[in-house]
N, C-alpha and C positions, 0 to 999 in steps of 0.2 A: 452686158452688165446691167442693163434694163432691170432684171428681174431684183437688184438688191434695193432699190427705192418704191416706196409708198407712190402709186402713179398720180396720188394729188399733190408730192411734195414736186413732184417732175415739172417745172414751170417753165413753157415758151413763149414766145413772139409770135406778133406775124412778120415782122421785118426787122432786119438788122439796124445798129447804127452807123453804117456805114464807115468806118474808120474814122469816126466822128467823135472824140469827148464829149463835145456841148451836145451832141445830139442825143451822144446815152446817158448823159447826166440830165440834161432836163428836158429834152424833148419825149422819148421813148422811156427813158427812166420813170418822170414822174406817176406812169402807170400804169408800169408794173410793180412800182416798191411797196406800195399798200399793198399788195397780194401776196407778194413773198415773204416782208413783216412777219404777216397772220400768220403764213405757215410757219415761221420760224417759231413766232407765239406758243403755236399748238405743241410743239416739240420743246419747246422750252420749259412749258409749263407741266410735260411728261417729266420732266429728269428732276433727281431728287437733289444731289447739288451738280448746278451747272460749272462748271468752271472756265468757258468761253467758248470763242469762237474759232473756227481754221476759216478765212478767208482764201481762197485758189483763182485769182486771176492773172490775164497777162497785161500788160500797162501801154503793150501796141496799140494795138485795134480801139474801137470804140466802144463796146461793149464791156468789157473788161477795166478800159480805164476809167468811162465815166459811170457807168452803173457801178462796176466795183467798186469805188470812192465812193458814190451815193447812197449806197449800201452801207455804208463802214461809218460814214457821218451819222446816220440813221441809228445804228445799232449802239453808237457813242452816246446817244439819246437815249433811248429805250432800256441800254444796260448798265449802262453809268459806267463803272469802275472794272466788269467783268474783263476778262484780258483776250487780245483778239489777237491770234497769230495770223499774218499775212502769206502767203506763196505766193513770190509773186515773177513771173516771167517779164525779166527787161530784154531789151531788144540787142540782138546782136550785133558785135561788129562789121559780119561781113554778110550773115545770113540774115535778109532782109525782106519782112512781106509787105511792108506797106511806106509810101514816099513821106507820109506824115507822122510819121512811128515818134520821132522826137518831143511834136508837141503835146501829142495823147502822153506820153512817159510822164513829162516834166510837169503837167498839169495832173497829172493824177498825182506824181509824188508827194505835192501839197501835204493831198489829204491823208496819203500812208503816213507820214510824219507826224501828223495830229491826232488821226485813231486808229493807229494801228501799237498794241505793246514791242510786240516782235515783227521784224519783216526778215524772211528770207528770202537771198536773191538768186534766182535760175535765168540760166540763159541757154535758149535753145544751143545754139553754133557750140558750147563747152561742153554737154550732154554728148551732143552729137559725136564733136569727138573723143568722148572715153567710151563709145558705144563704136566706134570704128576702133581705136586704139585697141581697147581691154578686150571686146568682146569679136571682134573680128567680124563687126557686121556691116558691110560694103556702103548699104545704104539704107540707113538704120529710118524706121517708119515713126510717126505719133507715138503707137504703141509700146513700142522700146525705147522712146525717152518718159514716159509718161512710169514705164514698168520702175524704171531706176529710180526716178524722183520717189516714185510711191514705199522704196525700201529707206527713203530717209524720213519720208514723214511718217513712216510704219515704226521706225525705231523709236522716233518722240513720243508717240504716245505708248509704246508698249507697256511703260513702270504704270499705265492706269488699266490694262487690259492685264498683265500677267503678271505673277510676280515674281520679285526678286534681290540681291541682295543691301543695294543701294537704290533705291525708286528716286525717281523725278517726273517732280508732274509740270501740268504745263506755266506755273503764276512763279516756278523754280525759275526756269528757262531767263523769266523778266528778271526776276532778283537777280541770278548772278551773272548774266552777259552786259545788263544795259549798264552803263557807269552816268549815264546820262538820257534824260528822256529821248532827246531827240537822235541821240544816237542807236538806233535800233537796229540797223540794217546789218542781216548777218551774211556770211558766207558758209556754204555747208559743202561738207564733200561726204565719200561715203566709201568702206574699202572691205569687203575685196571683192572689186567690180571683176571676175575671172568664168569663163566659159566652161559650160562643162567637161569639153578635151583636157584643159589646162587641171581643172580640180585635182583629174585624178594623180599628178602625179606633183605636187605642190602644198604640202603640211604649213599652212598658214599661223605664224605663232602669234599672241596677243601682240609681241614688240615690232613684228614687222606688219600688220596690219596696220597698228593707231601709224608708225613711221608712214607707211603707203598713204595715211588720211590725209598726212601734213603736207604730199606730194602737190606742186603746183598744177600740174598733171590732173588731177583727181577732183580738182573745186569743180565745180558746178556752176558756177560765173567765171566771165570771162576777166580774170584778172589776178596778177601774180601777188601773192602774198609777202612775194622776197622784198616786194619793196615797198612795204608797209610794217607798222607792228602790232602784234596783238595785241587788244584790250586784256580779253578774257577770250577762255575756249572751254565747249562741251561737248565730253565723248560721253555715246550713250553706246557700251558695250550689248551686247547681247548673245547668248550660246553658253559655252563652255569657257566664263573665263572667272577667275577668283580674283580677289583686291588685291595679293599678292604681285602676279604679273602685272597689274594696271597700275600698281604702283611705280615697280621697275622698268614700264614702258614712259614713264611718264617721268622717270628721272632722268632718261639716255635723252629724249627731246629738250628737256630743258638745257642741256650739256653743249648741243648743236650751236653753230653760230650764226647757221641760217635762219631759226625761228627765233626772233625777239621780239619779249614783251615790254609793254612801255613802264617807263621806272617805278610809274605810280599803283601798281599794279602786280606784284612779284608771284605772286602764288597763281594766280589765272586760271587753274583746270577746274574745271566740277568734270566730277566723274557717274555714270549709273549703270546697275549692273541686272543683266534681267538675263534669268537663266531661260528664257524661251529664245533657241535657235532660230535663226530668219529661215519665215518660209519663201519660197517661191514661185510663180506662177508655174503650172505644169506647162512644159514644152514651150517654156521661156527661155531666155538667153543666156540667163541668169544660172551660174552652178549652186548645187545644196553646197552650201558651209557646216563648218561645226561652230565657227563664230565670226561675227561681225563687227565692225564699229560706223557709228554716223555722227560724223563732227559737225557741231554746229561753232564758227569762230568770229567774234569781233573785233576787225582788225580793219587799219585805217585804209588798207590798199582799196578797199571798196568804192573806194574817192576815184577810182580810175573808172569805176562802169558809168560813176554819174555825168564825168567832167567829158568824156566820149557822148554823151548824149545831149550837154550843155552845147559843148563844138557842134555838135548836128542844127541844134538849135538855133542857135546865134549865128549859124552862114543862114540858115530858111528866114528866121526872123528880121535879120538885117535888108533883105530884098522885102518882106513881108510877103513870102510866098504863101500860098493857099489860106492866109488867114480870115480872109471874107466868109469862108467855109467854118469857122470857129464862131464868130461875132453878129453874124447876122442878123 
């Protein structure tokens, strides 16, 4: 994938931050952010209207949480109001790469809550398993969690690449999920995560698709939706589907007694409809569709990936294990 970047936008190091925050945020951070700035500068000042930013990091490692936070402070600066969506990978419950994974999370969160509009939440371990589940793949690589997430954030910006019959663009997204600033943190799933064996004998209709979206199954963080309720929820349809069926798919869920939205809140869908079919990578995992949907939902269960990382937190903290490594 080398070849789809300007090789001066391509920015490295010479060393990591060691699974370090403080280390990528001011140590290593402080310089390289005047460099990446600039570049960002030069591409900012190509586009005719900008409409923000996608931020993509993980809130593990060091790298990720304290550059991408120092990044995002930065850009709060320089862009003022522009709206910044986050991706952001929190750390899993079972599937673990680093002992400090906790501190790096809860210190970067800070700063996602201060500049970031939107944050979606990925978690490796829940990819993982709809990519063994849906797609029957043993031992699913980077590449095949990385292919699935890229059909969710492919579907968010489609209504600005193609067109279609309800568009949404990304400053929509803030209006109608956040009910509150600092509530931003979304949950996305995305359906119909199905193998090419399967395709061929499985006519996927709009109603059981968006139903498959709402599948606890199907989130992309690790956390059940049953026992939370929805703020507000966004399908962004895409292929072969008319307002018609998205309407009738979207009156059978609200019918359900498993999805509930909070009282203050009664209508909750946006909907958007982009007649461009999901592609998919050649000799992917991934089956051609005739249609898609990628829900993006905000919904209070999301409190369960934070209060799992608080608990990690508070047993490390309570010893004050490795924190001489933060404070130095």
């Amino acid at each position: 994938y080398r070849q789809l970047y300007h090789p001066e936008q391509i920015i490295s190091g010479k060393e990591d931050a060691a699974n370090n925050y403080a280390r990528g945020h001011y140590t290593i951070g402080k310089e390289v952010v005047d460099i990446v700035l600039d570049r960002i500068r030069k591409l900012a000042d190509a586009c005719t209207g900008l409409q923000g930013f996608m931020v993509f990091n993980a809130v593990g490692g060091g790298t990720g949480s304290g550059f991408g936070s120092l990044l995002l402070e930065r850009l709060s600066v320089d862009y003022g109001r522009k709206s910044k969506l986050g991706f952001t990978i929190y750390p899993s419950p079972l599937v673990s790469s680093a002992v400090v994974e906790p501190y790096n999370s809860v210190l970067s969160t800070h700063a996602l809550l201060d500049h970031t509009d939107v944050a979606i939440m990925l978690d490796n371990e829940a990819i993982y398993d709809i990519c063994r589940r849906s797609l029957g793949v043993e031992r699913p690589s980077y590449s095949n969690l990385n292919r699935l997430i890229a059909q969710v954030i492919s579907s968010l910006t489609t209504s600005l690449r193609f067109d279609g019959s309800l568009n949404v663009d990304i400053t929509e997204f803030q209006t109608n999920l956040v009910p509150y600033p600092r509530i931003h943190f979304m949950l996305s799933s995305y359906a119909p995560v199905i193998s090419a064996e399967k395709a061929y004998h499985e006519q996927l209709s709009v109603a059981e698709i968006t139903n498959s979206a709402f599948e606890p199954t199907s989130m992309m963080a690790k956390c059940d939706p049953r026992h939370g309720k929805y703020m507000a929820t966004c399908l962004m349809y895409r292929g072969d589907v008319v307002p018609k069926d998205v309407n009738a798919a979207v009156a059978t869920i609200k019918t359900k007694r498993t999805i509930q939205f909070v009282d203050w809140c009664p209508t909750g869908f946006k909907c958007g409809i982009n007649y461009q079919p999901p592609t998919v990578v050649p000799g992917g995992d991934l089956a051609r569709v005739q249609r898609a949907v990628a829900m993006i939902s905000n919904t209070s269960a999301i409190a369960e990936v934070f209060s799992r990382i608080d608990h990690k937190f508070d047993l490390m903290y309570a010893k004050r294990a490795f924190v001489h490594w933060f404070v130095g």
